[in-house]
N, C-alpha and C positions, 0 to 999 in steps of 0.2 A: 105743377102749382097753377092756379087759377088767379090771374093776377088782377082781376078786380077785386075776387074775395080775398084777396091774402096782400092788399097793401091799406095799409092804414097813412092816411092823408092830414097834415094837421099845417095851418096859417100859422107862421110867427110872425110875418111881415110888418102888422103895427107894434109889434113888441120893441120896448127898448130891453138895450143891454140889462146885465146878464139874463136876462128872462129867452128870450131863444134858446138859448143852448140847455138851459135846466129844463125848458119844456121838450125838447130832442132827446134830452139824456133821460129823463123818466120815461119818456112815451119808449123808449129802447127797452126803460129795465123790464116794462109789460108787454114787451110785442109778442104773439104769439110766435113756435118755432117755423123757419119756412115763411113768416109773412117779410115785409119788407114797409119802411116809413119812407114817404115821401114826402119832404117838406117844403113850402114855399117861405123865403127867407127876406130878406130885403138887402143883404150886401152878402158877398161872400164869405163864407162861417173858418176862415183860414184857423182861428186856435183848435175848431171844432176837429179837424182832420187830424193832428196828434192825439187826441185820443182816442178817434174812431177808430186808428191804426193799432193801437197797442189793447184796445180792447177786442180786437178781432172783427171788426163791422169794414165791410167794402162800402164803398162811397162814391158818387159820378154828380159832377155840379153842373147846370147846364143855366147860362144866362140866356131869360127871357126877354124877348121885344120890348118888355115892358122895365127895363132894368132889374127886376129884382130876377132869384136865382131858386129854381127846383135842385134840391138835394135828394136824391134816392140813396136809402142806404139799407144793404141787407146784411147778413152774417157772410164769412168770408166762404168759398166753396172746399171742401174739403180737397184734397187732392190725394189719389191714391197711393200708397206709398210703391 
């Protein structure tokens, strides 16, 4: 995977609530297969991770210098049986 071509990047950071998470969950339900969203947020999305988990998406929050938080999230990796 080519991870500048295969990550899609989207601001929510001036958004208020509920508008982040609807604009994460859509830009999800369009992602292409194999790509991956990485979002810049302004607090940490803690309701966002119960359903990242039960919808199958891996997730890594990382706080910036700048207080606000990059979320990367991709689909979960298969694991052979």
């Amino acid at each position: 995977m080519n991870a500048i071509a295969d990550t899609v990047r989207i601001d929510v950071s001036a958004l208020a609530a509920p508008e982040p998470m609807e604009r994460i969950l859509d830009a999800l339900a369009v992602l292409p297969p194999g790509a991956r969203l990485q979002v810049l947020i302004h607090r940490e999305p803690f309701p966002l991770y119960e359903i990242l988990d039960r919808r199958g998406w891996d997730h890594r929050t990382t706080r910036r210098l700048d207080a606000r938080y990059d979320l990367v999230i991709e689909a979960m990796a298969c694991s052979a049986p």
